[in-house]
N, C-alpha and C positions, 0 to 999 in steps of 0.2 A: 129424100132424106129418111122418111118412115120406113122406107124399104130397105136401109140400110140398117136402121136401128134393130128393126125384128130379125133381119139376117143376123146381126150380131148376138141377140140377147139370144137365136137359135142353135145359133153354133156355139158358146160358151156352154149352153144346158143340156148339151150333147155331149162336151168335151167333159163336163163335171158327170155326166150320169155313167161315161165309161172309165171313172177312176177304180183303181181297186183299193177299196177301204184300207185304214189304216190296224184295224181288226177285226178277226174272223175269216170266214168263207169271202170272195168274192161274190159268191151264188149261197144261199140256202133254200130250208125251208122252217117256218114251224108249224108247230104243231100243237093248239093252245087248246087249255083245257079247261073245264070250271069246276067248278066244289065238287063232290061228291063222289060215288063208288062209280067207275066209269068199267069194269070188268065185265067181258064182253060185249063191249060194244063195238071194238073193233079197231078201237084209238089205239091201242099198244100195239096192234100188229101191221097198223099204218105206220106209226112211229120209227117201228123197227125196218120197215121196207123201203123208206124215206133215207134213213140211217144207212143203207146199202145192204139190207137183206142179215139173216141168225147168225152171219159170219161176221159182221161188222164191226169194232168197238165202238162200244156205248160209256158212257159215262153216267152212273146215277149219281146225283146231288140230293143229299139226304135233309141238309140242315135247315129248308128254306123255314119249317117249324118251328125253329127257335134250337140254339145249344143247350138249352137250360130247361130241367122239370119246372113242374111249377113251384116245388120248396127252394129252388136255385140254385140246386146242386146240376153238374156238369150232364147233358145226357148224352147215352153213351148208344151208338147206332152198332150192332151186331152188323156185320158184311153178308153174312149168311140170309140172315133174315130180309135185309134188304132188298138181297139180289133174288131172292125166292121168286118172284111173282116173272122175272125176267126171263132164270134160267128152264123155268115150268113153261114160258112161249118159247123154248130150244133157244134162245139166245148162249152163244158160244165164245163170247170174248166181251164178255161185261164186268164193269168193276166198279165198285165206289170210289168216287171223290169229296173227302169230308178231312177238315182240320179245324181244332177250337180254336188254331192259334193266328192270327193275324201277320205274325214274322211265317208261320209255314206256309200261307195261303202267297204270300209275295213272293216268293221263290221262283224262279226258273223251273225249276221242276217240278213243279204242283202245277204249272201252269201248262209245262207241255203237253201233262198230260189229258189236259184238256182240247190242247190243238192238235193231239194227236188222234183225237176220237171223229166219227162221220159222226157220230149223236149224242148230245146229251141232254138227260130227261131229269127236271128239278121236281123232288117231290113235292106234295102241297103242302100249303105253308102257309106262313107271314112272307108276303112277295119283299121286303123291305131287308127280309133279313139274307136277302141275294145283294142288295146295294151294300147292307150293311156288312 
């Protein structure tokens, strides 16, 4: 009877561990990072190799910071500025993803083009303000 029970409980944990999620990659990886100036150390050019190599699309997520200066007013994230530090590691098909508005962010099409990227890299931030 034991013998039966663990066959069972091994074969369900097998059959659950090869679902393909209901979002995202079946496979990834991350790539996690902590506070501070991390330039040269080798993390963005892992990142980027992980992502599928300088040809790859990438996604930077700008706002995990907060939308808002500190007086409250809207802040407004330059594309240029952003992707600088990207396209200076020869990165060739990167682009921001950033909306203040919570109706753009639900869209289908904000969204694809997320799922259409090998990588994307959330600036540092307020982690919360990814949930939020």
């Amino acid at each position: 009877m034991l013998r039966l029970l663990l066959l069972s409980v091994v074969s369900c944990t097998l059959a659950l561990a090869q679902e393909v999620p209901e979002y995202g990659p079946a496979k990834g990886t991350l790539v996690i990072v902590g506070g501070g100036n991390h330039s040269g150390s080798g993390i963005s050019q892992t990142f980027i190799n992980k992502a599928g190599g300088l040809s790859a699309k990438i996604i930077i997520v700008p706002a995990v910071g907060g939308n808002r200066n500190a007086d409250g007013t809207i802040q407004v994230f330059k594309e240029e500025q952003i992707l600088a530090s990207w396209t200076k590691l020869g990165c060739m098909n990167v682009h921001m993803l950033h909306t203040h508005e919570a109706k753009v962010a639900d869209t289908e099409e904000f969204a694809q083009t997320l799922r259409d990227a090998s990588g994307a890299w959330f600036n540092g931030g307020r982690r919360w303000n990814i949930v939020d």
